[in-house]
N, C-alpha and C positions, 0 to 999 in steps of 0.2 A: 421585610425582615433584614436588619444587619448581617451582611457577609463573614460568615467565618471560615472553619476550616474548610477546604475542599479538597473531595476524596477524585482521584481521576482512575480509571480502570484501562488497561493498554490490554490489548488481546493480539502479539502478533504471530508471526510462522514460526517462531520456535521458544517463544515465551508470554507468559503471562503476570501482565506487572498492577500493584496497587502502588499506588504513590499520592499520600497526603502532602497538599499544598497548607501555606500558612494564607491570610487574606491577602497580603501582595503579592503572591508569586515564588514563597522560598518552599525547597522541601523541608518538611515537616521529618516523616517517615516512609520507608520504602519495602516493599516486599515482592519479592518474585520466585515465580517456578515455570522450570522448562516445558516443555511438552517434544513429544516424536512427530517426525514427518515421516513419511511412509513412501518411496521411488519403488513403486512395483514394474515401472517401466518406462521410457524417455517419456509419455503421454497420461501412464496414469499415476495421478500422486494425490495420496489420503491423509487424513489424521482422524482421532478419533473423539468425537463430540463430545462424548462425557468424559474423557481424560481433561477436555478443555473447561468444560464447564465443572469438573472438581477443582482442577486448577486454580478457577476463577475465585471461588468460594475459598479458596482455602489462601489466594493472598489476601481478601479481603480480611479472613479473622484476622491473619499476622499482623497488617498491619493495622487496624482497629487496635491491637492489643498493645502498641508500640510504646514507649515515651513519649511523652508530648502531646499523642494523640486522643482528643476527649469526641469521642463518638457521639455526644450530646449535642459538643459543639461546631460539630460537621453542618454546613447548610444545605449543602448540595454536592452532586457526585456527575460525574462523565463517563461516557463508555464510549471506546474509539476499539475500531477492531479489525483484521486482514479483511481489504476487500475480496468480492468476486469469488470467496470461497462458500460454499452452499451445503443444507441438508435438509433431512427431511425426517420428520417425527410425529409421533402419534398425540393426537389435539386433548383427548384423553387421558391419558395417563404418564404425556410425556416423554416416553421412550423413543431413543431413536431410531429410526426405521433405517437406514443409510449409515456408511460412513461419509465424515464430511470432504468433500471434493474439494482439495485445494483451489484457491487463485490461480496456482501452475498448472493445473491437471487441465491437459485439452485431448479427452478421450474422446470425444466424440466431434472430430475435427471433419468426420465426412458428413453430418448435416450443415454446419459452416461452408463447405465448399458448396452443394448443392444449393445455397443459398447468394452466393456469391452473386449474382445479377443484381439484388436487393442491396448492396450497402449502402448505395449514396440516402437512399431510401431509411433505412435505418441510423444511418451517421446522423440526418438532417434532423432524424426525431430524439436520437440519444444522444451525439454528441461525438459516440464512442465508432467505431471500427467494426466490422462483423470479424469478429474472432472468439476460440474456441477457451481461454480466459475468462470470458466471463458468463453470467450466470447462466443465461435461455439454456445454453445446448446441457449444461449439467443437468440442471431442470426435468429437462426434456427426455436426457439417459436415463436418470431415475426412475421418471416414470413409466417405463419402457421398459429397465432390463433388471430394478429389485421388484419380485415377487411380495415384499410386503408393502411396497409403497403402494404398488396399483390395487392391494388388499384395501388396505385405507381409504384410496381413492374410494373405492366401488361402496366403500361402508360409510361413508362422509367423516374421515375420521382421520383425517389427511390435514399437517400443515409443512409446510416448506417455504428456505428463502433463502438468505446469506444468514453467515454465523450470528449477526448482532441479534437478531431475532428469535432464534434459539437461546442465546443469554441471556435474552433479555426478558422472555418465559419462564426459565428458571428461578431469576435472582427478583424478579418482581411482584408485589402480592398481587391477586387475582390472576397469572397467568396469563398477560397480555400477550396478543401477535399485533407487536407494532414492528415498521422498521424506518428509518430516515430517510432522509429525501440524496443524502451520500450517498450511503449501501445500496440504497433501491437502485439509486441510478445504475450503479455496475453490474446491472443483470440482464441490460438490452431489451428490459419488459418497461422499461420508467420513459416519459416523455419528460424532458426538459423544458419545454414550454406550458404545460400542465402542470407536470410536478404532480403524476401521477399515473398508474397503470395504462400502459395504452391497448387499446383493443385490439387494434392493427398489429401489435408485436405479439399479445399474447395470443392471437388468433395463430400467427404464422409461427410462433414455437410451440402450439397445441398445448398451454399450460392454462391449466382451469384458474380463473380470479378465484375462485373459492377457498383453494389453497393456498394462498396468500397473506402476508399481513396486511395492514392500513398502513397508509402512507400517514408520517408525521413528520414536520417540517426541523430540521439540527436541532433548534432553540428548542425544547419544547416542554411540557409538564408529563413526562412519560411513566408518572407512578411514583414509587418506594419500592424499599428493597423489602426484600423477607427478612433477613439477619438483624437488622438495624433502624428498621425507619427510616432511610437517609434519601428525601427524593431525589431521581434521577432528573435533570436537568439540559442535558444537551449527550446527542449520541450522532457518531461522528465515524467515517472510513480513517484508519490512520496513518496515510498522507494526507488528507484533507484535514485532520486537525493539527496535523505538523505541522502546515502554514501558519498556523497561529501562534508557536514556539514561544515567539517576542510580542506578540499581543498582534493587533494590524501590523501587516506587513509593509516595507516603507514601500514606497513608488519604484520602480528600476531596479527589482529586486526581484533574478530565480529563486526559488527554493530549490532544491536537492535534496532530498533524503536517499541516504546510503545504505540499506537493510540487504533482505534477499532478493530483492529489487534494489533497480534504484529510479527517481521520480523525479523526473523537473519539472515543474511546476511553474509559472507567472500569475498571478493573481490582475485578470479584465474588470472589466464595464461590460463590456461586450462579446457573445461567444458566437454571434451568426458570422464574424470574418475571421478566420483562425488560418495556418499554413496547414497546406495539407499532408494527411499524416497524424498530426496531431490530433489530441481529444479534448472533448470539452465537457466541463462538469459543474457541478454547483456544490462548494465548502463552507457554505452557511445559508442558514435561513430562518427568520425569525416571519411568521403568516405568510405576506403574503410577499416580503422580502428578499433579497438573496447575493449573497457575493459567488463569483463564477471565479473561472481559472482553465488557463488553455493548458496540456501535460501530454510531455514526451515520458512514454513507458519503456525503462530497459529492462528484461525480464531475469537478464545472466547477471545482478551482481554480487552478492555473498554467495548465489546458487553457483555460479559459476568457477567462486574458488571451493567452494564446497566438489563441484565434479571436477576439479583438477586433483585435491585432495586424495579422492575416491579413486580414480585414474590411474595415478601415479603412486599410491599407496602411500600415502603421505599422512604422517602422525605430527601436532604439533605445529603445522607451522603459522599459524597465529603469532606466535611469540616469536618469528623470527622474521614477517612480513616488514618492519619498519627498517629492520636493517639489510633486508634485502632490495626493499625499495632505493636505499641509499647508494647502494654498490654496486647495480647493475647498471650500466648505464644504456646497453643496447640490449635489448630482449626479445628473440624471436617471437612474429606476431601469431596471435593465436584470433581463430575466428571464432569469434563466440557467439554461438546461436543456442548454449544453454535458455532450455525453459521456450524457444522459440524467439525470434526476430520480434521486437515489439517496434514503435516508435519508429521511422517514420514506415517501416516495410510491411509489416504487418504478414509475415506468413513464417512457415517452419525454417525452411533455412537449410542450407547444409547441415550436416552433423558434426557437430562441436570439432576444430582439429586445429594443432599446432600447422605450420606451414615448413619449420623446419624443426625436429625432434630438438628439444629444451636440452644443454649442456649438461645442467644438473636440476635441483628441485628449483633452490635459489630463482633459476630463468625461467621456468614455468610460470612460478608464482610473480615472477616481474610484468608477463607476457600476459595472463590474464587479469592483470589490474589495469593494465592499460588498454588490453581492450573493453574494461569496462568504461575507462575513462573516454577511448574515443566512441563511443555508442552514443554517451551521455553529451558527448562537445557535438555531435551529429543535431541532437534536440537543441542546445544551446543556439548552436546557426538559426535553424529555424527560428527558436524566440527572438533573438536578436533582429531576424530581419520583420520579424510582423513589429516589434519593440524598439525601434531604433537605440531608444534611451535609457536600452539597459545599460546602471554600469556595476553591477558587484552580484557576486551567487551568494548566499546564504548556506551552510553547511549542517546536516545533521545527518544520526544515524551512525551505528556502529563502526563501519570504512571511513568513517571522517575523521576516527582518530587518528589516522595515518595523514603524519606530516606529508611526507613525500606525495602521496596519491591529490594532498590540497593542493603542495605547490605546483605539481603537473599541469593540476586542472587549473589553477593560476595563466602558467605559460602558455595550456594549448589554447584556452578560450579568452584569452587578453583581457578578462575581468578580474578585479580583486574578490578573491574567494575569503568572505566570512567563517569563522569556526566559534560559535557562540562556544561558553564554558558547557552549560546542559546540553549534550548534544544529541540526546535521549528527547525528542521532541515532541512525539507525538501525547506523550502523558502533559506536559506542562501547556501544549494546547489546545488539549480538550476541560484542562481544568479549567481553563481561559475561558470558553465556552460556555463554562458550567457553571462558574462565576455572574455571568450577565454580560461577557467581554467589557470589563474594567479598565477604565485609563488607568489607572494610579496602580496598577500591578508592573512592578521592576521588571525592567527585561534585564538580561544579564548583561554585566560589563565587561569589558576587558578580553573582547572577542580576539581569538588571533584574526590576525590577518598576514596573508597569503599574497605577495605583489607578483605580475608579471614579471616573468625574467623570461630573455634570450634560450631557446632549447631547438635547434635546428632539426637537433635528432629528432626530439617528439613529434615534431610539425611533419618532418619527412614520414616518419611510420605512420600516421596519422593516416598521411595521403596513400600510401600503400595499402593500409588497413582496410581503406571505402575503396580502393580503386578494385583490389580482389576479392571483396565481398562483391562489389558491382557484378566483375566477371563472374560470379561462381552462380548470381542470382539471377543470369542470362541479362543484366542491364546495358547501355550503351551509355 
């Protein structure tokens, strides 16, 4: 069938986007609505699954109903959506049993530790780190500490997973429990060499296969919608379809997405040799195919101006972040273990703290944008040493708007930092996806670009930054 429109659906931590593609890659039309995050406490953090899935449902009508867009001539659609956040619902009648446990939420961080002997063991089959992020230990709490899920359990009436599978229940006809071979990976139950549930993990997280979806592979025939008729085509974690932004991504080339994370990413051949620290995953798959990727996780970075915000009682300053990036030039360093240490340390961390009390907000907000940038050049070192040949980052993601924050990242990591025009990425590459990944789709033009410059200061703080994180995490 001839390629026409494509519909992509984005599901992240504080919004829910439709965004119609034209067949090479322009947008069409767009619609979005927000949703709440829920900090009940540094560990526990919620949203709530049917605010997400009306959400979901209701940018879809908008933009179906758009200008331009002919719903007829829609071929196909993408669903990309926050990894590692999980729930659980009744197989019946759909309700959810759970609220959904964010990506950030690590409540249940003391079966993680008790596990600890086991990571290399688990890295080797997942790729991933034993940490309290992703899916098993949620899993694992649910069934354990809500009184309706273990109801379900007992009545065989029980389904649970990551979010994409709960949306993808709702918004699909017959009610499928399918989830991808992305999502699934981030629950520490997926083996990467299978590219399917492993026994061995689900035995050692105690989570019944029963309860589960079927693994299906990125690419794949995952149904139709209920509203429209429009098959689903490719369903995707979205930083693994942010790689796709620009269609294939060139050779020597990080990706970076800047959200409430932020993600560095390199696209491999190969994931059995990786630096350690890092994670290894799978961002497509068509049968029995698959494109990999080695990724440094920082967990502090829109979170983390977010708890400076909160912190310091700060209203607004969004809109004043580019020009205080501009006019600070030294910024007391701030340790940022918002959301937890990801990437290369992999544990809690001190508690989030300035080193010396911020002048005014202005330093605050200078102090945690740079330590989000030195988290992220932390990852970069690594890629660059397994990658000799990298030479440029790629940009996306809401923090990329800020000039100052590219050109930092320019200076402290001596690559030239791309800033495509869409920098809203993860929609334009799961449409990519959903399309058939097409050569003849425009990538965008006229990318800034970001050159190294001379910044003595930044390199100095840099080194200060790792040297009292080192100290404070008992390292030598």
């Amino acid at each position: 069938m001839e390629r026409g429109q494509i519909l992509a659906l984005d599901q992240g931590t504080h919004a829910t986007r439709a965004v119609v593609f034209d067949r090479l890659g322009a947008v069409v039309a767009m619609a979005q609505q927000s949703v709440a995050l829920h900090r009940h406490s540094r560990t526990e953090v919620e949203q709530d699954a049917q605010q997400i899935l009306t959400s979901m449902q209701s940018v879809i009508a908008e933009v179906l109903d758009s200008p331009g867009v002919h719903p007829s001539q829609i071929s196909a659609a993408g669903l990309a959506t926050q990894r590692s956040s999980v729930v659980a619902w009744n197989r019946v009648d759909g309700e959810a049993l759970s609220p959904l446990l964010s990506w950030q939420d690590r409540r249940n961080e003391s079966l993680i530790a008790a596990l600890t002997p086991l990571d290399s063991i688990v890295q080797n089959k997942t790729g991933l780190r034993l940490f309290a992020h992703y899916g098993a230990s949620k899993l694992r709490w649910l069934l354990e500490q809500e009184p309706a899920v273990a109801r379900a359990l007992t009545s065989g009436e029980l389904l649970m997973g990551p979010l994409v599978t709960w949306l993808m229940y709702h918004l699909l006809v017959g009610n499928p429990a399918w989830v991808d071979h992305a999502n699934a990976s981030r629950t520490l139950l997926w083996n990467l060499q299978s590219r399917d549930w492993d026994p061995d993990l689900l035995a050692l997280f105690d989570v019944p296969i029963s309860v589960l979806p079927s693994c299906r592979p990125i690419c794949s025939d995952y149904g139709v919608t209920q509203s429209s008729n429009i098959p689903l085509r490719a369903v995707n974690g979205d930083q693994t379809a942010a790689l796709y932004a620009q269609g294939r991504p060139e050779p020597g080339t990080i990706i970076i997405n800047l959200g409430t994370g932020a993600f560095v990413l390199l696209p491999v051949a190969d994931t059995t040799v990786r630096p350690d620290g890092l994670l290894a995953g799978i961002s497509q798959s068509h049968g029995q195919t698959g494109d990999y990727y080695l990724e440094g996780t920082v967990n502090g970075a829109g979170a983390a101006l977010d708890w400076a915000a909160n912190h310091l009682a700060m209203t607004n300053h969004e809109q004043h972040m580019a020009g205080w990036l501009a006019d600070i030039d030294d910024p007391p360093l701030f340790i940022n273990t918002v959301g937890g240490l990801g990437a290369p340390w992999w544990q809690a961390g001190p508690a989030p703290h300035f080193l010396r009390e911020p002048p005014s907000p202005a330093h605050a907000i200078a102090a945690v944008v740079e330590s989000i940038l030195f988290l992220v050049q932390v990852n970069v070192v690594l890629l660059q040493e397994h990658a000799p040949d990298t030479r440029r980052i790629q940009l996306s993601g809401g923090l990329a708007r800020l000039d100052g924050l590219c050109q930092k990242l320019a200076d402290l990591s001596g690559l030239t930092v791309l800033r495509p025009p869409q920098i809203e990425a993860t929609a334009r590459g799961i449409a990519w996806q959903a399309a058939g990944c097409p050569l003849d789709w425009h990538a965008s033009v006229n990318a800034d670009a970001f050159l190294p410059q001379p910044n003595n200061g930044l390199h100095t703080r840099y080194r200060q930054f790792i040297d009292v994180l080192k100290q404070q995490l008992g390292e030598k």
